[in-house]
N, C-alpha and C positions, 0 to 999 in steps of 0.2 A: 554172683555179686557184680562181675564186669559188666553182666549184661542189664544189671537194675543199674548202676551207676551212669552206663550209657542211655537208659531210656531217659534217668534221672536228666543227665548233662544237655540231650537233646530236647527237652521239654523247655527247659530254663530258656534256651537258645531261643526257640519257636518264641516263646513269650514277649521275649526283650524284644523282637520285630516288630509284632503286633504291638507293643508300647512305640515301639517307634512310628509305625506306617499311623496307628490313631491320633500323633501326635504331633504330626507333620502340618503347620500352622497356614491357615489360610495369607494369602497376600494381605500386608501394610507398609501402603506410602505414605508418606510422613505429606502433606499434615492433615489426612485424609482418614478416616477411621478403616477398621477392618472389612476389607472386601466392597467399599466404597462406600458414599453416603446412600445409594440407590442396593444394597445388596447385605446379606448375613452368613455371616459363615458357620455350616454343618458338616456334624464329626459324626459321622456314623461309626456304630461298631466294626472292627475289622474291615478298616477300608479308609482309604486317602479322606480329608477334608476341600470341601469343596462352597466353594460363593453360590449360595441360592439368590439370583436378582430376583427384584419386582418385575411388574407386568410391563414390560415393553423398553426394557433395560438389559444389555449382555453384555459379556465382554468379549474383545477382540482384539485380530494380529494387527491392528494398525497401532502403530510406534508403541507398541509392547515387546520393552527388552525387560521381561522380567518372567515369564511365564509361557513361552513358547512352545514350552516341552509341557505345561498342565495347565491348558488356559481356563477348566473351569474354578478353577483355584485364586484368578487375577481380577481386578475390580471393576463392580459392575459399574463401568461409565460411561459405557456408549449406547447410547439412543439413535436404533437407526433409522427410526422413523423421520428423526429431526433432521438429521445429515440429508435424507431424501430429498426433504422437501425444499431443502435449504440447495439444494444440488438444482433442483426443478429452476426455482425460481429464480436460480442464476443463466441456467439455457433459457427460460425466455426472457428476461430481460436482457440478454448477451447479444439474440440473435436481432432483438428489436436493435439494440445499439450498435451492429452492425451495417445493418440497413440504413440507419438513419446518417450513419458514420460515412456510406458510399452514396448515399443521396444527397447530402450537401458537398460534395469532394466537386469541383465543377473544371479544373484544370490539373494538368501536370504537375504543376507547383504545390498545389495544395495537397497532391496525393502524396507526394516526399517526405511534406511536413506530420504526415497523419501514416504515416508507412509501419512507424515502431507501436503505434498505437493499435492501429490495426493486427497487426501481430501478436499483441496483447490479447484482444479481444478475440482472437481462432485460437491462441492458444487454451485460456479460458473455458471457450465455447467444448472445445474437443477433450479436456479435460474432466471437463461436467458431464458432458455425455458417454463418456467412456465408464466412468463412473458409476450412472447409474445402468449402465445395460450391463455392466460386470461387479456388481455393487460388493460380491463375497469375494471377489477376486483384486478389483482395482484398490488399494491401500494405500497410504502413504507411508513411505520407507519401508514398503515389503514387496509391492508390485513395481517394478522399475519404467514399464510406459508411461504408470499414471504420474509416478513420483516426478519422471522427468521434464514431461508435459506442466507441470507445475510449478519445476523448481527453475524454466526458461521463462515461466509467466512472473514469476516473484519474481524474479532476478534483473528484468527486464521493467518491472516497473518503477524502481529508483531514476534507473535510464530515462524514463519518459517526463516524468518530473523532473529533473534535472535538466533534458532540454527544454523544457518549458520557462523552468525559472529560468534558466541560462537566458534567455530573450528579453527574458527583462531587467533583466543583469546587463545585457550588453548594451541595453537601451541606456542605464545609467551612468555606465562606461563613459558612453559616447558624449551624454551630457555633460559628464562632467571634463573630459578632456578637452572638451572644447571653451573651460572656462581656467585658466591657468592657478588663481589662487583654492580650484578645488583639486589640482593633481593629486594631490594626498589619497581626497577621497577614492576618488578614480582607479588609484593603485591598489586599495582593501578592494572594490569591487572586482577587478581584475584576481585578484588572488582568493576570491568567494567564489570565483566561476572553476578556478582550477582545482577547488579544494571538492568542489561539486561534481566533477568529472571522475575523481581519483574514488569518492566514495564508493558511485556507483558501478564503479569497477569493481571494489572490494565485495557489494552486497554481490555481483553478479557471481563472482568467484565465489565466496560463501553459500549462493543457492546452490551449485554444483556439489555442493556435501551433501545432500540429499540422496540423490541418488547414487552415489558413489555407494552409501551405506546402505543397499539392496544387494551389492555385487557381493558381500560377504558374509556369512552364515552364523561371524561370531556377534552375539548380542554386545557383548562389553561394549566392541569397537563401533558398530553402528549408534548405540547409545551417545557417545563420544563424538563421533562425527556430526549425531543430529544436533547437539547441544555443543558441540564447536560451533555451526553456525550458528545457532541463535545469539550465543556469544556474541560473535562479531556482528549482526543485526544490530542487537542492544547496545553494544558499545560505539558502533557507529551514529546510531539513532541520538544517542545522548550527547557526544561529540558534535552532531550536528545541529543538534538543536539548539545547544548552549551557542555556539559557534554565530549561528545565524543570528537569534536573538540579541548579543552582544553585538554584532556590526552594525545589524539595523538603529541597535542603540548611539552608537559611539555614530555614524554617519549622520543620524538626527541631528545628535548634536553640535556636528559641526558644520550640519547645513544652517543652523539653529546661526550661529556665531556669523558662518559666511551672509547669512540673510541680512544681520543688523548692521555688516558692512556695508551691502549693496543697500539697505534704505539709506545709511549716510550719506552714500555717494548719492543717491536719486536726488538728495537735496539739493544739492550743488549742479545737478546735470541731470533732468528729468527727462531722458531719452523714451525711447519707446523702446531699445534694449534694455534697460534697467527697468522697467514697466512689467517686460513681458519675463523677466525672469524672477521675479517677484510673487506673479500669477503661480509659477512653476513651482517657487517654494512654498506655497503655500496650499497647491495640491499634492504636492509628492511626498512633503512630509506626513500625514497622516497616513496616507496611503501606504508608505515604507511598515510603517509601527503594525499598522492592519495585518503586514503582510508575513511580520515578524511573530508579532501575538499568534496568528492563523498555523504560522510551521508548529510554534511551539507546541500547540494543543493537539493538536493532528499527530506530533509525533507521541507525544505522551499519552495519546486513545491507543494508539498501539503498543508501547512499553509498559506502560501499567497491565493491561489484565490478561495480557499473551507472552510478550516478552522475557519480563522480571521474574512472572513465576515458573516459564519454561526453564531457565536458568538454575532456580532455588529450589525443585524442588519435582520430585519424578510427576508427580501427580497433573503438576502445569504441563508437563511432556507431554504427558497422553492426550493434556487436553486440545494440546495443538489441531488434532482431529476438524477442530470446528471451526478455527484458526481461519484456514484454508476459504470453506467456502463463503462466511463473512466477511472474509476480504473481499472475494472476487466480488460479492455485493455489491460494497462498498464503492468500488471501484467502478462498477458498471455504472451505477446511481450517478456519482461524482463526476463521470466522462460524458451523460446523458445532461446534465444541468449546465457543463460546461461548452457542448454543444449548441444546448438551447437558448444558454448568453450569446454567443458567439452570430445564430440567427437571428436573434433580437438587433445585436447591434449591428449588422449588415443590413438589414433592413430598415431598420433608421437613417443609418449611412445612404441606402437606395432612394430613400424618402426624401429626405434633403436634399440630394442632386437633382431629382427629379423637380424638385420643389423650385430649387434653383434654375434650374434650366428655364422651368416655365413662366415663371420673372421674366428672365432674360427675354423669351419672346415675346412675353406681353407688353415692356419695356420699349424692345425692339419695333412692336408692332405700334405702339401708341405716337415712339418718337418717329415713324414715320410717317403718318397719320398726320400727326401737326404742323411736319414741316409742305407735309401736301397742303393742309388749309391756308398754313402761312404764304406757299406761292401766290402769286396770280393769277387771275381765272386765264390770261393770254397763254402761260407757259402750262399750267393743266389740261390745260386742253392740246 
């Protein structure tokens, strides 16, 4: 009887496993269906559940804190054919924009100014390459070369923006300190450069959570550190953008106010100082608002479809993945066009001097020319 009781007791046992182990539920991120939109999940008899993906769809260790230990079980969301390609076309278009980048650099000075961008653009390039020659290896927040190589190129490019704006921030600085009833404004533009510096401090600190969460093995904590940064990205992002758009505003307007002072005064005393500052408000105000509308949109292309749901919700985590090399796209494209202005408008600049110059001699050569006829043939001769 003990020993049919015991077969009894250990049968029941066995069972209740076997309900357990076929029962054991495929991965769901909210707000993503089971085992992704790309994959279905099958329960075999006696044996684990696992995500069957479609054709050219798996899943993977990059920013998977959820499945480490049974990753056929986690959703099918990565396409790595797409990542590749999207990998490709940012080494050559990197490597072209670095060329082009030390082809126009023609002094000392100009290398300075183009020094963090450059840096940008090898961190970038080495990134992408690394990448694709170790594509099952290089991951983001699992391989710590690639993660790092990354999280200096993010972090560094708030940095580069920010001295960019910065220059023309100080341009407006200067303008306006040098007119006493705009000190006011002067002092918001002064306090928009330092509020510009502090941020991209913060994004730079914030990239370093990246790879910080490769050096440790617990999922929770690297989860946490990845979406601690994104945090502060977003919250930054949003703080800046309101920030900026609101000065541009509020400076409009009281260039708007200071404007219809100085045509009063023009009336009374039509200087060619009140002339030419005139000219000035009436280019720099639109130009301001252009330049306010352009941050706003630009920050919100990146906090709407990366950001916001990296934050809300596990599934934007993962998708960070793609995050990455649509940025560096972006950024190549954007530093490539901005180059291209930049030859455009030295070469006009060259053209006009040149234009000028040759006046000058034809000028020079005509007015001497006349005054030879105007002599007399005794002193010509």
């Amino acid at each position: 009887v003990n020993r049919i009781l015991h077969i009894i007791l250990v049968t029941r046992v066995q069972s209740r496993q076997k309900v357990v182990v076929n029962k054991m539920p495929c991965l769901t991120l909210w707000p993503s269906t089971e085992c992704g939109m790309r994959g279905e999940c099958v329960e075999p008899e006696n044996s684990t559940s696992f995500c069957r993906c479609e054709p050219g769809w798996s899943q993977s260790l990059e920013l998977n804190f959820f499945t480490k230990d049974n990753l056929s079980s986690g959703l099918c969301n990565t396409h790595e054919g797409l990542l590749q390609t999207l990998y490709n076309i940012e080494v050559v278009f990197v490597v072209i924009l670095i060329l082009v980048q030390l082809y126009v650099i023609n002094n000392v000075k100009q290398f300075k100014r183009a020094f963090v961008g450059l840096i940008i653009f090898i961190l970038m390039f080495v990134a992408s390459l690394y990448r694709l020659l170790r594509e099952e290896e290089a991951l983001f927040v699992d391989d710590l070369v690639f993660t790092f190589l990354v999280a200096q190129a993010l972090g560094l490019m708030p940095y580069s923006m920010v001295l960019a704006f910065d220059k023309y921030l100080y341009y407006l600085e200067k303008k306006f300190s040098s007119w006493e009833a705009a000190s006011g404004v002067a002092s918001v533009v002064q306090s928009a450069r330092k509020l510009g510096s502090l941020s991209s401090l913060i994004d730079f600190c914030a990239s370093q959570l990246f790879w910080i969460a490769t050096l440790n093995s617990s999922q929770l904590l690297g989860k946490r550190l990845t979406r601690g940064a994104i945090i502060i990205y977003a919250s930054r992002n949003i703080l800046n953008s309101v920030a900026i758009y609101f000065m541009f505003r509020w400076i409009a307007r009281d260039l708007k106010r200071l404007q219809r002072v100085r045509e009063e005064l023009e009336i009374a005393n039509k200087s060619k100082q009140n002339q030419a500052y005139s000219e000035w408000f009436r280019k720099i105000l639109p130009q301001m608002k252009r330049t306010g509308n352009l941050t706003l949109l630009s920050n919100v292309m990146i906090l709407v479809p990366f950001h916001l749901p990296a934050v809300f919700s596990d599934v934007g985590l993962q998708n960070l993945k793609y995050f990455i090399p649509v940025v560096f796209i972006v950024w190549t494209l954007s530093s490539l066009s901005l180059i291209r202005l930049k030859m455009v408008k030295m070469q006009k600049i060259t053209k006009t001097k040149s234009m000028k110059t040759m006046n000058i001699v034809v000028v020079s050569h005509t007015s001497t020319s006349a005054s030879k006829e105007r002599r007399p043939k005794s002193e010509r001769s």
